[in-house]
C-alpha positions as CSV (number, residue, x, y, z in Angstrom):
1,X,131.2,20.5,165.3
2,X,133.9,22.0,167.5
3,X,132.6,22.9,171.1
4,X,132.6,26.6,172.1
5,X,135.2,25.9,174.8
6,X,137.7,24.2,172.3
7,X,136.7,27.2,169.5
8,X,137.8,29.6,171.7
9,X,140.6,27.7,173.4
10,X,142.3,27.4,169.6
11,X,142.0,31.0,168.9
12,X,143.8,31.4,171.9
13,X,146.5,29.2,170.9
14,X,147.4,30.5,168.3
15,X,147.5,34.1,169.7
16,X,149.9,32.4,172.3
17,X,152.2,30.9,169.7
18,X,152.3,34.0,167.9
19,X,154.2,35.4,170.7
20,X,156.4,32.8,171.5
21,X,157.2,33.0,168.0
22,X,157.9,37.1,168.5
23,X,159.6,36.6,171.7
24,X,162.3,34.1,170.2
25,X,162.4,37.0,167.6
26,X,164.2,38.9,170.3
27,X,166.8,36.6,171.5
28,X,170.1,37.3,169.4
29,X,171.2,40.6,170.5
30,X,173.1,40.9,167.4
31,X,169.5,41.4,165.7
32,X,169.6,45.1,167.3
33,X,173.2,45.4,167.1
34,X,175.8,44.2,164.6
35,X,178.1,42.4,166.5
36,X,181.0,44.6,165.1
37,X,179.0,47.4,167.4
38,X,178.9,45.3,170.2
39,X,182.7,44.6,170.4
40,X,183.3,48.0,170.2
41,X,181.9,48.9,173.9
42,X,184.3,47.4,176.9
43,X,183.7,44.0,177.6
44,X,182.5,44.6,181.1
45,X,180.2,47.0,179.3
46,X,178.8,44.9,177.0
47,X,178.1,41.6,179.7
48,X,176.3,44.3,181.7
49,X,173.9,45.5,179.0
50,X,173.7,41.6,178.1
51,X,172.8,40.4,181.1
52,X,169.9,42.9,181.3
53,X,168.3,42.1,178.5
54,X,168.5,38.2,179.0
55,X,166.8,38.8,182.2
56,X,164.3,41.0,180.4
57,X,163.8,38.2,178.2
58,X,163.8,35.5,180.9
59,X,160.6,36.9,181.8
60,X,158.7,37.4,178.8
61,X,159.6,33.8,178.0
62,X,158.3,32.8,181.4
63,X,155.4,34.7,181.2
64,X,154.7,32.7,177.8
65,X,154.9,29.3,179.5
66,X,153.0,30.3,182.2
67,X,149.4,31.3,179.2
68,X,150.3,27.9,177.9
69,X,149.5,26.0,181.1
70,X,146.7,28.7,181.4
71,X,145.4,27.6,178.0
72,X,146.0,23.7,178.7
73,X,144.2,23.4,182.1
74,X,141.3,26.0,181.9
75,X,138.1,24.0,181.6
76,X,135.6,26.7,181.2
77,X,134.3,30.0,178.7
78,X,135.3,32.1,182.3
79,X,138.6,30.3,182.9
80,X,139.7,30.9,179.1
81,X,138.6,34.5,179.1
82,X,140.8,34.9,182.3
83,X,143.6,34.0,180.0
84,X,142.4,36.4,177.1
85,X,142.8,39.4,179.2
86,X,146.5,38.0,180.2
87,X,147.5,37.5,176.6
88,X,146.3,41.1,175.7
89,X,148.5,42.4,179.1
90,X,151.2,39.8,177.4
91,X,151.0,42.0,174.4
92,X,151.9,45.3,176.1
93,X,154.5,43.6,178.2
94,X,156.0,42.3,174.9
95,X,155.9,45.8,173.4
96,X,157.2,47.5,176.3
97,X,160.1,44.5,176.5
98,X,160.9,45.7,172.4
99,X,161.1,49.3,173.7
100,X,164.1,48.3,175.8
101,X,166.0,46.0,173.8
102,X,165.8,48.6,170.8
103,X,166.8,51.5,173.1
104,X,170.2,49.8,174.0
105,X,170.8,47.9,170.4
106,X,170.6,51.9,168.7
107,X,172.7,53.1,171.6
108,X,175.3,50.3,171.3
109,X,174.6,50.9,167.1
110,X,175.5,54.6,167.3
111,X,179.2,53.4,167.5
112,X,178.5,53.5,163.2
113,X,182.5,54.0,162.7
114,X,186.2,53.5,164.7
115,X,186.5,57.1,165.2
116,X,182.8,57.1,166.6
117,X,183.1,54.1,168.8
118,X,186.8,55.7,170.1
119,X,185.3,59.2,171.0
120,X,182.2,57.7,172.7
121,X,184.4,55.2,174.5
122,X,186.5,58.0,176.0
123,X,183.1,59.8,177.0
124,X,182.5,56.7,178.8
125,X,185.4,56.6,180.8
126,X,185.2,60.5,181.4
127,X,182.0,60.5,182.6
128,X,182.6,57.2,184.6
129,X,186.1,58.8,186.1
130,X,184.4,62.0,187.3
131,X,181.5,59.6,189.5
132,X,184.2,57.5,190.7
133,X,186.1,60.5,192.2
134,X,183.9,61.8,194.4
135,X,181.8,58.6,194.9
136,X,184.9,56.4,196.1
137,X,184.9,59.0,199.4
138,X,181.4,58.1,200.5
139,X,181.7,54.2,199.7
140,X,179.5,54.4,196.4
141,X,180.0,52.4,193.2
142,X,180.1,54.5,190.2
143,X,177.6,52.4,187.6
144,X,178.9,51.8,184.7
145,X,178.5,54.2,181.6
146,X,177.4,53.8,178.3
147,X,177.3,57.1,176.0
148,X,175.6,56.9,172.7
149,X,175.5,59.8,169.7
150,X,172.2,61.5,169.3
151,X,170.3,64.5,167.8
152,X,169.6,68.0,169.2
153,X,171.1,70.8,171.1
154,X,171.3,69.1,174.9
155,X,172.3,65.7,176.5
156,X,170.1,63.9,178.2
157,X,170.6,60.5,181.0
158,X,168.9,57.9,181.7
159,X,170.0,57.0,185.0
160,X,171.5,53.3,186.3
161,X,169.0,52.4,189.4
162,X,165.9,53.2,187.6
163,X,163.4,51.0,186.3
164,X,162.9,50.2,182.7
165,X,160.1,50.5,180.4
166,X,159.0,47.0,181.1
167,X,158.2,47.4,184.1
168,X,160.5,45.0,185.8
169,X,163.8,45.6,184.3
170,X,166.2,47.8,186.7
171,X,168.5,49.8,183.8
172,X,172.3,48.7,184.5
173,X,174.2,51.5,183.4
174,X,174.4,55.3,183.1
175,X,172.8,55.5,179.6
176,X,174.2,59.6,178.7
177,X,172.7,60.9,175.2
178,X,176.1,62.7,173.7
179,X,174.7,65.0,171.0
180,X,176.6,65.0,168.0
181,X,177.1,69.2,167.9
182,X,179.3,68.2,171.4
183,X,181.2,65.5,170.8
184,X,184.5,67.1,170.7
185,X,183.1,69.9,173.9
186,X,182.6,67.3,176.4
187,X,183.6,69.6,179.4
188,X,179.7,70.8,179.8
189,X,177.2,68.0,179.0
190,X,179.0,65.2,179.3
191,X,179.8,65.9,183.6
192,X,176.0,67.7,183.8
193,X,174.8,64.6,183.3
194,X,177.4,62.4,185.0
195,X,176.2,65.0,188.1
196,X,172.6,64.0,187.3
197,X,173.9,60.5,188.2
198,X,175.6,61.2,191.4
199,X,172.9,63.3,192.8
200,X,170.6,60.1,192.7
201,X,173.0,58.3,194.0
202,X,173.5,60.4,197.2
203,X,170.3,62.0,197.5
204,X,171.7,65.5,197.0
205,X,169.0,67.1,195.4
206,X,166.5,66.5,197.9
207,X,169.1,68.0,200.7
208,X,169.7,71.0,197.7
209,X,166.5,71.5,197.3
210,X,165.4,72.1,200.8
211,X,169.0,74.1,201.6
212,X,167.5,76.5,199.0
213,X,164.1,77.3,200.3
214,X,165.9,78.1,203.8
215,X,167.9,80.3,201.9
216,X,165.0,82.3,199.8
217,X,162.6,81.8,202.4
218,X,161.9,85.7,202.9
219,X,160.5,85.7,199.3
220,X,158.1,82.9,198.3
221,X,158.8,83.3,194.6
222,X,162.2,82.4,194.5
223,X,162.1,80.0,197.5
224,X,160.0,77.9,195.3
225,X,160.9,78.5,191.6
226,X,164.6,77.9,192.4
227,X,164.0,75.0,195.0
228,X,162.2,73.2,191.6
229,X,165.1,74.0,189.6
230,X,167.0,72.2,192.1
231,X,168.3,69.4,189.8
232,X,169.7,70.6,186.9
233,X,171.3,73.2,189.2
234,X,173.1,70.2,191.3
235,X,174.1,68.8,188.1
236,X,175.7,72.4,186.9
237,X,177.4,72.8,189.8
238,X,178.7,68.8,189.2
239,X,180.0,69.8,186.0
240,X,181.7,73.2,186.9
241,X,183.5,71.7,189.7
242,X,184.7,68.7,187.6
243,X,185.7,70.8,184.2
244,X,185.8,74.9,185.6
245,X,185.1,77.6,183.2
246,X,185.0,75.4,180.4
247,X,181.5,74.3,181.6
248,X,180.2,77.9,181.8
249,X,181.6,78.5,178.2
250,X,179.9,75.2,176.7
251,X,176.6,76.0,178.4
252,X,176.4,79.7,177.1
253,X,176.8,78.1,173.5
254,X,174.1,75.8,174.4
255,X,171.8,78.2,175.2
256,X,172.6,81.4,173.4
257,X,169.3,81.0,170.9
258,X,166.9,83.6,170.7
259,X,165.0,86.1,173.5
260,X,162.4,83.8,174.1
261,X,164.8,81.0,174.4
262,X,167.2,83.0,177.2
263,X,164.1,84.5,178.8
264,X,161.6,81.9,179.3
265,X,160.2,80.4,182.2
266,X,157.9,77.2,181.5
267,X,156.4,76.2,184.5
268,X,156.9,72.2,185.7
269,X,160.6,72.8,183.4
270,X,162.9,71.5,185.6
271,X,166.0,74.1,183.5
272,X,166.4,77.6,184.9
273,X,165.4,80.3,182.9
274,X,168.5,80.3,180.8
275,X,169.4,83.9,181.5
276,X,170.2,83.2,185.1
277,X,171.3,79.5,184.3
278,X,174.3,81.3,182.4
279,X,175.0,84.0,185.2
280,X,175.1,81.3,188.1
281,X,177.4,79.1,186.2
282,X,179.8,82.8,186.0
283,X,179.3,83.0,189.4
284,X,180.8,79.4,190.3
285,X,183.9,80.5,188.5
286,X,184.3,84.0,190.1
287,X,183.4,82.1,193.5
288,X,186.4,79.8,193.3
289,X,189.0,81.9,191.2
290,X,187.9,85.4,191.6
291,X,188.1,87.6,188.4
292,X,189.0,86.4,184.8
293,X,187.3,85.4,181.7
294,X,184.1,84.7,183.2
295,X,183.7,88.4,183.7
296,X,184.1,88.8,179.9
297,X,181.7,86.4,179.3
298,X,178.6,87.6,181.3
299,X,179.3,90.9,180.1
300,X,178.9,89.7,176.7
301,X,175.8,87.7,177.2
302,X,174.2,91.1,179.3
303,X,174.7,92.5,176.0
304,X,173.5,90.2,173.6
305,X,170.2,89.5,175.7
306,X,169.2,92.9,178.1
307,X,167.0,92.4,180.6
308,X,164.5,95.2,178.6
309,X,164.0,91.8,176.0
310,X,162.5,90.5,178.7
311,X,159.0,90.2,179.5
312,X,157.7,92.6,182.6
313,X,157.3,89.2,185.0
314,X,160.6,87.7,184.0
315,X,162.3,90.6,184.0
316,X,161.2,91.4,187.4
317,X,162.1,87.9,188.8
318,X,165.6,87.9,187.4
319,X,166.2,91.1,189.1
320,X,165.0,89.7,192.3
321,X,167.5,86.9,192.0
322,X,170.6,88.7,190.9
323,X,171.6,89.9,194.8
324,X,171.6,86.4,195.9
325,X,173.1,84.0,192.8
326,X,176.3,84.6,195.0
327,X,174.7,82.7,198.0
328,X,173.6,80.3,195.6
329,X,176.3,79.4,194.1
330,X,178.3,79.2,197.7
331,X,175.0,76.7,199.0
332,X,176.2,74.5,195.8
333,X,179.9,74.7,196.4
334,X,180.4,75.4,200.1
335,X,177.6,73.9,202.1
336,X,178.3,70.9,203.8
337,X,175.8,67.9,202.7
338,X,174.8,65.1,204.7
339,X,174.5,63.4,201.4
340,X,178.4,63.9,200.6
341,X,178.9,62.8,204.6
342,X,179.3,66.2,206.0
343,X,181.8,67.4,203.5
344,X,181.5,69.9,200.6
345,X,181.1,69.5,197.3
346,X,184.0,70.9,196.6
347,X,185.8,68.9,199.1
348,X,185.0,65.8,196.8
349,X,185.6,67.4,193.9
350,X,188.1,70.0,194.3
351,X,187.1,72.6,191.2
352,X,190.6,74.4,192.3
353,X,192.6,71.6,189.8
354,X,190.5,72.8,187.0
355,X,191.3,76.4,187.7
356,X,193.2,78.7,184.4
357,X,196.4,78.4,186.1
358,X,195.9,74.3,187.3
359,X,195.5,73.3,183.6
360,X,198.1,75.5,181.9
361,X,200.4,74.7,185.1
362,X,199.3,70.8,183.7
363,X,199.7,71.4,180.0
364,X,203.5,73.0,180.6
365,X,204.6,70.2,183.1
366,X,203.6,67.3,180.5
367,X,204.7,69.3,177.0
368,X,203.6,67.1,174.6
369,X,203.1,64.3,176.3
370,X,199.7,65.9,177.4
371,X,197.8,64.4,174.0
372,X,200.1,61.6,173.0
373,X,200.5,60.1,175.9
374,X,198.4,57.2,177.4
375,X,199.6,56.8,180.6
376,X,199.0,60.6,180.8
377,X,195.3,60.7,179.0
378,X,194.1,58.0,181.0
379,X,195.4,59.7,184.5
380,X,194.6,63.1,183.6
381,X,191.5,63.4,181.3
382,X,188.9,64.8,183.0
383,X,191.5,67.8,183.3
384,X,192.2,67.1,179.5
385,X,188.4,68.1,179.1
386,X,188.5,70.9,181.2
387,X,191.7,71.9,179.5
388,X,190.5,72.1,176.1
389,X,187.4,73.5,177.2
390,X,189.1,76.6,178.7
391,X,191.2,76.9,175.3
392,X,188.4,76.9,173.1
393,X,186.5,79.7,175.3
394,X,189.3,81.9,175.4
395,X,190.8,81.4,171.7
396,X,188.0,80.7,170.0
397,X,189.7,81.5,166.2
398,X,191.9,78.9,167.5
399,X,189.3,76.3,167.7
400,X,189.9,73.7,164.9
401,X,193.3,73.2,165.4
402,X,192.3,72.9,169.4
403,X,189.4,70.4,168.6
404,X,191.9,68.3,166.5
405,X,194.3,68.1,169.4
406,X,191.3,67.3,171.9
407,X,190.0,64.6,169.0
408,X,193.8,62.9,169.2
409,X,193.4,62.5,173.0
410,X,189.9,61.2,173.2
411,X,190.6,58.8,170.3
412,X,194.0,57.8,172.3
413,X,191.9,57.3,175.5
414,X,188.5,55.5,174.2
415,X,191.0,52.8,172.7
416,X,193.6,52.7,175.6
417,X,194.5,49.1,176.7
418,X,195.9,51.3,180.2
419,X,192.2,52.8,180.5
420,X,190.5,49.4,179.5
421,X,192.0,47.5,182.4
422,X,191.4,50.6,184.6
């Protein structure tokens, strides 16, 4: 009869083997990914995300060997138990291990078609092009980007620095959810996100968020509702000074849904109420330009959604914030910020060259050039984005033929040999 110690040590075992079995399961990264899908992101790209996951699977292999000694040198009921409780934390670890290797196979997977993996490789080097200009000036590497299609009405990042769901992975890249609605609109999204990036990097939301609370000190209320809004209102102000009004224009069709939509305030929501989101983002343009579309535009959206849809609290705070959105939007533009080394965010990213008159003043010195070009899309195509942007807001009947010229460009950039060697 097989002793009690050797009973248990074979169940064991064969729990153990089970997941070294699973864990080789995860080795080919072609299992997630078609390798087709793979060859479609930039090399450098692809080794990146590679590398990650070997790591992550360095350690789950490791971990393995480590309940086999476990299992081979325990001598006792309490020593083997020991290892049961590892093998069950094994488990999670395993699971958690999956969760990450599946997250970056459907991202890289989302790249389903050429035109798909050409539009997502120029959001790639958009997004990546607008860190790297204002994080060259303080010294900072710009992380890699990977941008992958998804569902919805908003992007969404998961940021390069930050720890993985394993546990001990550190992500590699700048992973920005493009949703599918957007693709051919990346002037808003795409550069709200890439600003989520370079906050983290610099610590500029921490500095925000406290140059806010000085601001509205005198009334509690807005001192600290605003101050928690303070991230997606650094990465706002990212993306109107990197793409102009074409960021304000994007955003009001992202959030022009229904009164309760515009008008709510959900406590612990990191998104200002969407009524003032809108007007701040009008504010940026009239700060740097002074009248034009923008104008139009809030006036339209004051008409669509009046303040009497709103409920008597709301309604009330968003009156209490109109007088000072200009100061706002000045502290996001105009402040100087240890985290950007004493200078402006405007002096790193100069919204000026994405003004009306910048982009049409572009547009007429490259003629048609502007979209066929790739010396001049891979120079030039954050202002492309802006561009476009700008003509889709103010010609709106206009907009297929305007998406089809922004669609030539962004398939001419994402398979640019010029911006692949960039």
């Amino acid at each position: 009869m097989v002793s009690e110690i050797d009973s248990l040590r074979d169940q064991l075992w064969r729990q153990v083997a089970h997941w070294r079995i699973a864990t080789s399961g995860l080795a080919d990264p072609e299992d997630f990914a078609p390798a087709s899908a793979w060859q479609s992101v930039e090399r450098y790209l692809g080794l990146t995300v590679r590398g990650q996951l070997s790591e992550t699977l360095s350690r789950l292999r490791s971990r393995i060997s480590a309940l086999e000694r476990d299992l081979r040198t325990a001598e006792s009921v309490e020593a083997l138990e020991m290892t049961r409780r590892r093998i069950v934390r094994f488990r999670q670890m395993f699971l958690q291990t999956e969760q990450v290797i599946d997250f970056f196979g459907e991202a890289i997977n989302s790249r389903v078609s050429v035109r798909i993996s050409e539009l997502l490789s120029a959001c790639d080097r958009l997004a990546f092009a607008s860190m790297k200009g204002a994080l060259d000036q303080l010294t900072k590497s710009a992380p890699p980007v990977l941008t992958y299609l998804g569902e919805g009405l908003g992007a969404s990042l998961l940021k390069q620095g930050l720890r993985l769901w394993d546990g001990g992975s550190i992500n590699p890249v700048a992973a920005i959810k493009v949703v599918r609605h957007n693709l051919l609109r990346p002037a808003g999204s795409l550069f709200h996100e890439s600003g989520h990036q370079v906050a983290h990097i610099t610590g500029w939301n921490g500095e925000l968020r406290g140059a806010l609370r000085d601001l509205l000190q005198r009334d509690d209320t807005l001192a600290s509702r605003w101050s928690s809004w303070t991230t997606e209102v650094a990465a706002d102000a990212f993306a109107f000074a990197c793409t102009g009004f074409a960021s304000t224009a994007t955003l009001y069709d992202v959030l022009a849904g229904d009164n309760d939509e515009v008008f709510r305030i959900i406590p612990g929501d990191p998104h200002p109420e969407g009524w003032l989101r809108l007007n701040l983002s009008a504010e940026w343009s009239r700060l740097a330009y002074g009248r034009g579309p923008w104008d139009d535009l809030q006036n339209a959206w004051a008409l669509s959604y009046p303040l009497t849809g709103a409920a008597r609290g709301v309604r009330d705070f968003i009156s209490r914030s109109l007088p000072v959105l200009p100061d706002i939007a000045s502290l996001c533009l105009d402040r100087p910020m240890v985290a950007f080394g004493g200078r402006r965010l405007r002096d790193l990213i100069n919204p000026g060259r994405v003004s009306p008159d910048s982009l049409e003043a572009m547009a007429t010195r490259y003629g048609h050039a502007l979209t066929t070009s790739e010396h001049v899309v891979t120079r030039e195509g954050v202002r492309l984005a802006a561009l476009h942007g700008l003509r889709m807001a103010q010609n709106p009947q206009d907009m297929p033929s305007i998406a089809s010229d922004q669609e030539r460009w962004m398939r001419l950039l994402g398979s640019s040999r010029l911006a692949a060697a960039a």
